[in-house]
Biotite code that builds the C-alpha atoms (Angstrom):
import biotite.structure as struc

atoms = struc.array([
    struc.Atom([146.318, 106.576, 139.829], chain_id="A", res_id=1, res_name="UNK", atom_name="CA", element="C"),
    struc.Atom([144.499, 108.429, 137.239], chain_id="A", res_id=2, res_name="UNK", atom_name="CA", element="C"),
    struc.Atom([140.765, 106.945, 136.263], chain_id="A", res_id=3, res_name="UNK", atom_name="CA", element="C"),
    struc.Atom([141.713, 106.332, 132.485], chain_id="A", res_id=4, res_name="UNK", atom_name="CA", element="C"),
    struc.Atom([140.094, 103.234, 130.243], chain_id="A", res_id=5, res_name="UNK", atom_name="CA", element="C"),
    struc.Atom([140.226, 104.005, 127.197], chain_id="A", res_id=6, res_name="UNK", atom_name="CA", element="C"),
    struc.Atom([139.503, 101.184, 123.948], chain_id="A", res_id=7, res_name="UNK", atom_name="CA", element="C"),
    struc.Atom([141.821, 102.187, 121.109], chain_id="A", res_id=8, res_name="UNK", atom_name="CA", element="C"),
    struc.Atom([140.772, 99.462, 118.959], chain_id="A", res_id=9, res_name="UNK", atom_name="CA", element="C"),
    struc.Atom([137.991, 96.513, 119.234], chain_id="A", res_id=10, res_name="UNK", atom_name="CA", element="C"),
    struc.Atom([137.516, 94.460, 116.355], chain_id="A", res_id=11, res_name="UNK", atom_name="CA", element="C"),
    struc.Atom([136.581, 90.212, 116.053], chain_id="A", res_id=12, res_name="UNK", atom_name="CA", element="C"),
    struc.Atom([140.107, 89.490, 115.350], chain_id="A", res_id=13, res_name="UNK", atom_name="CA", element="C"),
    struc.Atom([142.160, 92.608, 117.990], chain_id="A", res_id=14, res_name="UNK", atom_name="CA", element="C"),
    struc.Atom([141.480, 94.747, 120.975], chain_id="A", res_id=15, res_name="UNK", atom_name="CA", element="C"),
    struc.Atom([144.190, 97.375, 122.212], chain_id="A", res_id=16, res_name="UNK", atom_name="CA", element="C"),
    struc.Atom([143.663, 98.742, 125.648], chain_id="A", res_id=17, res_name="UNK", atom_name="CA", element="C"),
    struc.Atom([145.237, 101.938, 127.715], chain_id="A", res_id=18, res_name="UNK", atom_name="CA", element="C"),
    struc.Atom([144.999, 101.811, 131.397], chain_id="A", res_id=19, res_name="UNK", atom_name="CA", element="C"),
    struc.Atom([146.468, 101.778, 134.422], chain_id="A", res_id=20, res_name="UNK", atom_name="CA", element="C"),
    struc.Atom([147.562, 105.634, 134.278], chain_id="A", res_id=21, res_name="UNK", atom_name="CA", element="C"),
    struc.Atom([149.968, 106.393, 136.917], chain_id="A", res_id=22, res_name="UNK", atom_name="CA", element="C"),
    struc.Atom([151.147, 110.236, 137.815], chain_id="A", res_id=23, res_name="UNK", atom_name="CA", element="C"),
    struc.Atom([154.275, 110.891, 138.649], chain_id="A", res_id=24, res_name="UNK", atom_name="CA", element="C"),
    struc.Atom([156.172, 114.411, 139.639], chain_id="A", res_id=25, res_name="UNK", atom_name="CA", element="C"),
    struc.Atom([157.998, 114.130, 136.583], chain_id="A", res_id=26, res_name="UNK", atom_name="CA", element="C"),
    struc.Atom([155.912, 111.866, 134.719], chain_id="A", res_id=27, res_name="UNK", atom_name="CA", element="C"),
    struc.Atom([153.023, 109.811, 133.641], chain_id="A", res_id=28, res_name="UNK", atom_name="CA", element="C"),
    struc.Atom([153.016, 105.797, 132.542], chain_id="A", res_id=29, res_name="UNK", atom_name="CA", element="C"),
    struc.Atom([150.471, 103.734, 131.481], chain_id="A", res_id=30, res_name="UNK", atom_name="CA", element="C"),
    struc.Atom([149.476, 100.393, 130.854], chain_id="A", res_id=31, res_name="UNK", atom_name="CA", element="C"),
    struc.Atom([149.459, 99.182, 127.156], chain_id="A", res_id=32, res_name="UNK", atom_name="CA", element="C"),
    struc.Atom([147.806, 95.641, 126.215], chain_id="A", res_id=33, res_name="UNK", atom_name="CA", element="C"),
    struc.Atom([146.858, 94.318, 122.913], chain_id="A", res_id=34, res_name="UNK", atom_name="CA", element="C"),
    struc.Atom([145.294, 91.213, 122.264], chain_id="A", res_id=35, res_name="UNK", atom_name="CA", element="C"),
    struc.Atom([144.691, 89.190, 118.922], chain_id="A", res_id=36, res_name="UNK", atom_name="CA", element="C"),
    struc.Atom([142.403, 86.088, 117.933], chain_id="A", res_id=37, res_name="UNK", atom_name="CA", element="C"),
    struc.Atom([145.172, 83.907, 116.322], chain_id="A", res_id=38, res_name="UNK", atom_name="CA", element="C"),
    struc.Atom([145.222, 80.611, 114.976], chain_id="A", res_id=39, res_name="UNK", atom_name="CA", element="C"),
    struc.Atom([147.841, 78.656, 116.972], chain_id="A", res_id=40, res_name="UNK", atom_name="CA", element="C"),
    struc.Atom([149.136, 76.097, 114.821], chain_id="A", res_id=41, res_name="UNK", atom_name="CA", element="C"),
    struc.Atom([151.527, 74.381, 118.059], chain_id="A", res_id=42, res_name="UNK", atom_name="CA", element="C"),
    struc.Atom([154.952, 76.058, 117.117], chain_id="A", res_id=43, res_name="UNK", atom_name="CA", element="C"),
    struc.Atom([156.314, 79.094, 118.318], chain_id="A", res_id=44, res_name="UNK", atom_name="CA", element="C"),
    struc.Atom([158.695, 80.146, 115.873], chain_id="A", res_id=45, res_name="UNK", atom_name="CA", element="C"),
    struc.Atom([158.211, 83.510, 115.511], chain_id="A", res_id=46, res_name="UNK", atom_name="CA", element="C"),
    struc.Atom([156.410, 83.151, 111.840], chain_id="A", res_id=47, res_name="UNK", atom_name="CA", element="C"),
    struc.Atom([153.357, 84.491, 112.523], chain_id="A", res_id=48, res_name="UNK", atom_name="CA", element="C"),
    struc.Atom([151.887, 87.308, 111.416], chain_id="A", res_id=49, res_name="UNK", atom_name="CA", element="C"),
    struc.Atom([150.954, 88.391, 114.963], chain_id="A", res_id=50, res_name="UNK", atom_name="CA", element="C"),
    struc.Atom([154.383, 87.821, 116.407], chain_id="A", res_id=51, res_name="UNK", atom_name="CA", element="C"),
    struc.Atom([155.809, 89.989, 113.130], chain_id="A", res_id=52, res_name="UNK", atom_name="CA", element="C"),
    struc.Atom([153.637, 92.935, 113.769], chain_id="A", res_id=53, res_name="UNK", atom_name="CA", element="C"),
    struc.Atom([154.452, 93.336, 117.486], chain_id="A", res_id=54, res_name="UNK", atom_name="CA", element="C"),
    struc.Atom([157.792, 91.994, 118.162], chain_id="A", res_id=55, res_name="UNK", atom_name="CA", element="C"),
    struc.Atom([161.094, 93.987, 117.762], chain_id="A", res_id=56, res_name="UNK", atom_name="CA", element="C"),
    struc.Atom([162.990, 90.725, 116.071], chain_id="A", res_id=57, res_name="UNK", atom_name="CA", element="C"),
    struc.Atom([166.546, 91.590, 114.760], chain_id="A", res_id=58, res_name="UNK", atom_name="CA", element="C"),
    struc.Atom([166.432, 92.410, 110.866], chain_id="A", res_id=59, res_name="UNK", atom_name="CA", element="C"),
    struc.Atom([162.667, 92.725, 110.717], chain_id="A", res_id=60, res_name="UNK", atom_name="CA", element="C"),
    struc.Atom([160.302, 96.206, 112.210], chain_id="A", res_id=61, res_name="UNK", atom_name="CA", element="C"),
    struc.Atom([157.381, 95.978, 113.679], chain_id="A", res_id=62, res_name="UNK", atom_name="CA", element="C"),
    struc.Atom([155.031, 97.652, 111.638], chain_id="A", res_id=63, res_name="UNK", atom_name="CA", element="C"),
    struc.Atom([152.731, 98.102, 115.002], chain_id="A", res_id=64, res_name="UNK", atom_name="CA", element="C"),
    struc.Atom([153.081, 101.508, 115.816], chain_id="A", res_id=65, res_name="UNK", atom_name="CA", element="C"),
    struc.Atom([152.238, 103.538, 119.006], chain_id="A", res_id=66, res_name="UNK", atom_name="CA", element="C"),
    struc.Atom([151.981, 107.715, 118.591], chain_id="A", res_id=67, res_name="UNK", atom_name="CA", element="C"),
    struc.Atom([151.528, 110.209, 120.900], chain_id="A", res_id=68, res_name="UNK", atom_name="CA", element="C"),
    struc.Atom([150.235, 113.756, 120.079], chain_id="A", res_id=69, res_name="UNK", atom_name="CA", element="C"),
    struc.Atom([150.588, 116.845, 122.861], chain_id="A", res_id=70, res_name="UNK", atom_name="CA", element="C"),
    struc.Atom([148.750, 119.581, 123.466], chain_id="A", res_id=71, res_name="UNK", atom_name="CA", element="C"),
    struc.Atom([152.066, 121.892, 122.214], chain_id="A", res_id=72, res_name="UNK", atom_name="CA", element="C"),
    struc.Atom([151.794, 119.398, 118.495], chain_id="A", res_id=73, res_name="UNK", atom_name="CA", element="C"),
    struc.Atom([155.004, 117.555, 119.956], chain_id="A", res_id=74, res_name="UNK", atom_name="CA", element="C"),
    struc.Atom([154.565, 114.269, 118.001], chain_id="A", res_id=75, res_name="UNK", atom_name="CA", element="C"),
    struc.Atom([156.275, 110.790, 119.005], chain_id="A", res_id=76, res_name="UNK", atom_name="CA", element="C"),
    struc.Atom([155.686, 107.971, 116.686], chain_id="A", res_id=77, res_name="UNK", atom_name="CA", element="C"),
    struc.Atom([157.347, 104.457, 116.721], chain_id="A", res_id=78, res_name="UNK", atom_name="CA", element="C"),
    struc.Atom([157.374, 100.913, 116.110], chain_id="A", res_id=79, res_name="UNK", atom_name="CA", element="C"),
    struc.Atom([157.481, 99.083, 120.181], chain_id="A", res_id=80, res_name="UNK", atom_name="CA", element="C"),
    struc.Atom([160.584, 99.340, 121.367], chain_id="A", res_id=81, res_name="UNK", atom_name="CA", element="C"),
    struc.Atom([161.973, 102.204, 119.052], chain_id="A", res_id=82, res_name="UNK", atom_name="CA", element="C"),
    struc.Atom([160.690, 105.647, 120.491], chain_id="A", res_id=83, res_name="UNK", atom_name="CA", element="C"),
    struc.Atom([162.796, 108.521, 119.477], chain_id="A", res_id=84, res_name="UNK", atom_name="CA", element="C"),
    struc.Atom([164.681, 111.112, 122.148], chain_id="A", res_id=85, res_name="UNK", atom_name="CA", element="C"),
    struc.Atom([163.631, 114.488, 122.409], chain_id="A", res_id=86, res_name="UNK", atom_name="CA", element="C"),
    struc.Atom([162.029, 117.209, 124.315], chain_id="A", res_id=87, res_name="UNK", atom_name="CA", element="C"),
    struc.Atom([159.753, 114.436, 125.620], chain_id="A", res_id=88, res_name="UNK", atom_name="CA", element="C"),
    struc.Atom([160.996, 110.645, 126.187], chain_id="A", res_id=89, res_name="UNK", atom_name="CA", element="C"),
    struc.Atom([159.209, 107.861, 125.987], chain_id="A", res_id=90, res_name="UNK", atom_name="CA", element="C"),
    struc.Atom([160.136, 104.528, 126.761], chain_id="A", res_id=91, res_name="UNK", atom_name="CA", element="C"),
    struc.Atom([158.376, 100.810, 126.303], chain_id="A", res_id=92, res_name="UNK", atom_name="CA", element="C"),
    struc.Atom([158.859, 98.505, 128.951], chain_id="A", res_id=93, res_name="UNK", atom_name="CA", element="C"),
    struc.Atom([157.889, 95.532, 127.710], chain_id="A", res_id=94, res_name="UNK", atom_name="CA", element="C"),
    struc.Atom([156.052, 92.745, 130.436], chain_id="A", res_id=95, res_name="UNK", atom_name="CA", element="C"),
    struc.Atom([154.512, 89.791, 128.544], chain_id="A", res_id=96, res_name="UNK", atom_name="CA", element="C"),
    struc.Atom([154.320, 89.517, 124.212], chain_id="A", res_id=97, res_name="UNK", atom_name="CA", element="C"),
    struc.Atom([153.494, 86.019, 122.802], chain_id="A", res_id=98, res_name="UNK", atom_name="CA", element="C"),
    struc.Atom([151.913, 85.693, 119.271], chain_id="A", res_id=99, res_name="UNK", atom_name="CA", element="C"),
    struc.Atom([148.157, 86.265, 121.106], chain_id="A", res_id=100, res_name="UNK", atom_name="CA", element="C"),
    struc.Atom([149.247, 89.799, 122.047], chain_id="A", res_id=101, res_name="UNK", atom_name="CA", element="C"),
    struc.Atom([151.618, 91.972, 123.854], chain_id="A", res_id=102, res_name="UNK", atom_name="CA", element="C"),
    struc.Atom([151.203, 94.054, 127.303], chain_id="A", res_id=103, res_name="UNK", atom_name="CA", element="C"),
    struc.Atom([153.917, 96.774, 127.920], chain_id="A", res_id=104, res_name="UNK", atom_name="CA", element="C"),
    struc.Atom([154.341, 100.088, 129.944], chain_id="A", res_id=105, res_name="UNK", atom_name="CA", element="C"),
    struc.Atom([154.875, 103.583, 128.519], chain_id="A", res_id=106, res_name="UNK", atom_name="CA", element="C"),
    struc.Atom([156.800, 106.183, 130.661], chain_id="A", res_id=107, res_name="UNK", atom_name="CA", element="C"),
    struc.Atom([156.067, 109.656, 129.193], chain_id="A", res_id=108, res_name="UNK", atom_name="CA", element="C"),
    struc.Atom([158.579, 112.439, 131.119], chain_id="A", res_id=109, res_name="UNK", atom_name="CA", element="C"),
    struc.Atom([158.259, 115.363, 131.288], chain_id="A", res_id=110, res_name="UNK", atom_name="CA", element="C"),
    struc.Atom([154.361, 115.705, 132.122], chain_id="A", res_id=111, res_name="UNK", atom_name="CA", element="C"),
    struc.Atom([152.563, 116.542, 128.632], chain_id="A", res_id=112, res_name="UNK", atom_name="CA", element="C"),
    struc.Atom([151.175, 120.025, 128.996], chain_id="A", res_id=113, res_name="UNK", atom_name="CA", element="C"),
    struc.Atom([147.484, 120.814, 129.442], chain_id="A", res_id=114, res_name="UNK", atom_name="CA", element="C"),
    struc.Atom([145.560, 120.006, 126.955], chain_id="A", res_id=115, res_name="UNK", atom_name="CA", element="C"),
    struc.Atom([144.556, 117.642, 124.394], chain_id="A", res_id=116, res_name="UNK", atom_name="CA", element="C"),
    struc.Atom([146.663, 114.195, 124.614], chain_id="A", res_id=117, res_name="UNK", atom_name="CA", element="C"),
    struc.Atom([146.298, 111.822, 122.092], chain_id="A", res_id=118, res_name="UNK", atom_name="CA", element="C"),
    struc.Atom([147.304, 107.853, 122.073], chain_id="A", res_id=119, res_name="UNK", atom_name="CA", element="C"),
    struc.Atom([146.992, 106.408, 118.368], chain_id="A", res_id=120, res_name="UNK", atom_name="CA", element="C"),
    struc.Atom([147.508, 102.807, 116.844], chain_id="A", res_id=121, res_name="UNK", atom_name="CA", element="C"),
    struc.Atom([148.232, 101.423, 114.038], chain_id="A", res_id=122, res_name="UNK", atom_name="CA", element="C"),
    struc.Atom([149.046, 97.836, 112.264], chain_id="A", res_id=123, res_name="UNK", atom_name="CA", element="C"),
    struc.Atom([148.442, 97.384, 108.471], chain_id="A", res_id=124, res_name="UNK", atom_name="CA", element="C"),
    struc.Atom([149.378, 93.597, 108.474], chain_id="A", res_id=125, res_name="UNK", atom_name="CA", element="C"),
    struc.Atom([146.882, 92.972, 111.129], chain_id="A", res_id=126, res_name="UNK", atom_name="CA", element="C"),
    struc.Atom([144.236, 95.154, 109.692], chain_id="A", res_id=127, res_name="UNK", atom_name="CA", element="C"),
    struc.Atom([144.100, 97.832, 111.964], chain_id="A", res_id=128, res_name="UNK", atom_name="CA", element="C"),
    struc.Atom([143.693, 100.489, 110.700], chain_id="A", res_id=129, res_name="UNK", atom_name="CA", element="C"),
    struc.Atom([145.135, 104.068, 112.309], chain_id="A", res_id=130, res_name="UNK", atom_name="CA", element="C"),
    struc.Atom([142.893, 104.879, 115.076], chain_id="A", res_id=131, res_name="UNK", atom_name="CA", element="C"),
    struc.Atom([143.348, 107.576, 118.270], chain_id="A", res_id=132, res_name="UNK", atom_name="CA", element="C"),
    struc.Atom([141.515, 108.156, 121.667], chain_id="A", res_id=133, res_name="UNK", atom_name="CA", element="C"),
    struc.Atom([142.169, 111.962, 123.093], chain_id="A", res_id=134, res_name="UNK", atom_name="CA", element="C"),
    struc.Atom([142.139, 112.705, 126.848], chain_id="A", res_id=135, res_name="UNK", atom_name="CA", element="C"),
    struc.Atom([142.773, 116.140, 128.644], chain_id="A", res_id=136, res_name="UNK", atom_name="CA", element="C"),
    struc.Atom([146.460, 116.150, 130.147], chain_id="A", res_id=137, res_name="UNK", atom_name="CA", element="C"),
    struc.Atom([145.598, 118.824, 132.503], chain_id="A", res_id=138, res_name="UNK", atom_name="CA", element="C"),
    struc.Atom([143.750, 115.933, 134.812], chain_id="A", res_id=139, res_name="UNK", atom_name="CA", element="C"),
    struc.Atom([147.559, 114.327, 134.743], chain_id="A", res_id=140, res_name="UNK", atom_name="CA", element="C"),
    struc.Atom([149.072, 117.768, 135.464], chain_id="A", res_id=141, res_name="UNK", atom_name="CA", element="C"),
    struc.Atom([146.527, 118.490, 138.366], chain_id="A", res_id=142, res_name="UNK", atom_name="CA", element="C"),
    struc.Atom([147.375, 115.459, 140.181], chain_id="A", res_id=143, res_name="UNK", atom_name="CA", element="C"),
    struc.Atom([151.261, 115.623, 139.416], chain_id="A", res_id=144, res_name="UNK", atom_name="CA", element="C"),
    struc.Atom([150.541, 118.698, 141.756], chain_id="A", res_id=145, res_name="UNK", atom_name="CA", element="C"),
    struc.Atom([149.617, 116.608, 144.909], chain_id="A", res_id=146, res_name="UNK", atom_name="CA", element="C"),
    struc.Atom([152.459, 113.502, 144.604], chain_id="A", res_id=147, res_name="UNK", atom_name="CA", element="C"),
    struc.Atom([155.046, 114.129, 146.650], chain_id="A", res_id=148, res_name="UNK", atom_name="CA", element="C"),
    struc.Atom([158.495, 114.706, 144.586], chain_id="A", res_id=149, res_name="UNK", atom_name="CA", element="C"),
    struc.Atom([161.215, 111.393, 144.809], chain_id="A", res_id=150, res_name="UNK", atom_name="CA", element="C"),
    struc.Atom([163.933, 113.231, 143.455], chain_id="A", res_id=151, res_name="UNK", atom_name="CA", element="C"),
    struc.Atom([164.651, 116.942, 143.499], chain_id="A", res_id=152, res_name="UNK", atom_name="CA", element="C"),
])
C-alpha cells in the first residue's frame, strides 16, 4: 500500500476523496469516494440530482466524470462506469452509490510510467467544477518493483 490521500474536491455541499492506493506487478487501484450534502426528501427513486450525476441509469449519462492524465499525455476520460480500452485500461468497480455519494475502485494496468499522474473531477450539475490533484507515478513504479509477481 502506497501512502496516497489526496482531496480532489471539498466544498459545503461535496467532498471527493482518492485513497487506498494499492501496487500491483501489473497494476495500481485505488479507492474512489465521493460524498454530497443532499436533501433527502424519503423516496428513493432515482430523481435526484445527486443520484443523476453519479449513477450509470439506462438512457441517461452521468455527467460525473473521472480523468486520468500520464506522464507519456495518455489521457482516459469517462463518465463511472464507461472508461474507454486502450493502451491503458481502466476499470470502475463500483462498492456502495446511494443519492449521498458513491465509493468505487479504479484498476489502472499497465503501471503508468514515471512521472507526473494526474486524477481530475468533474460534475457541472452538482457544481463542481473541473479540478485535478498530480502525484509522481514513479513512487507506484518503485514499489511495483518489490511485490512479488501472481501471474507470469
Amino acid at each position: 500500500m502506497v501512502g496516497l490521500n489526496a482531496a480532489l474536491v471539498r466544498t459545503t455541499e461535496s467532498a471527493v476523496t482518492l485513497t487506498h492506493c494499492l501496487v500491483y506487478s501489473r497494476g495500481v487501484s485505488f479507492k474512489l469516494t465521493a460524498l454530497f450534502r443532499v436533501d433527502d426528501d424519503g423516496h428513493d427513486d432515482g430523481d435526484d440530482p445527486v443520484t443523476a450525476a453519479i449513477m450509470p441509469i439506462p438512457g441517461r449519462r452521468p455527467d460525473f466524470i473521472l480523468g486520468l492524465v500520464l506522464a507519456d499525455e495518455a489521457r482516459l476520460q469517462a463518465p463511472v462506469g464507461e472508461w474507454p480500452h486502450g493502451p491503458y485500461m481502466v476499470r470502475h468497480i463500483p462498492r456502495a452509490a446511494n443519492n449521498s455519494g458513491l465509493t468505487t475502485s479504479l484498476w489502472l494496468t499497465p503501471l503508468p510510467p514515471p512521472g507526473p499522474l494526474a486524477f481530475s473531477v468533474e460534475c457541472a450539475s452538482l457544481g463542481i467544477e473541473p479540478v485535478a490533484v498530480t502525484i509522481d507515478a514513479a513512487a507506484l513504479c518503485d514499489v511495483a518493483g518489490t511485490v512479488p509477481a501472481v501471474w507470469d
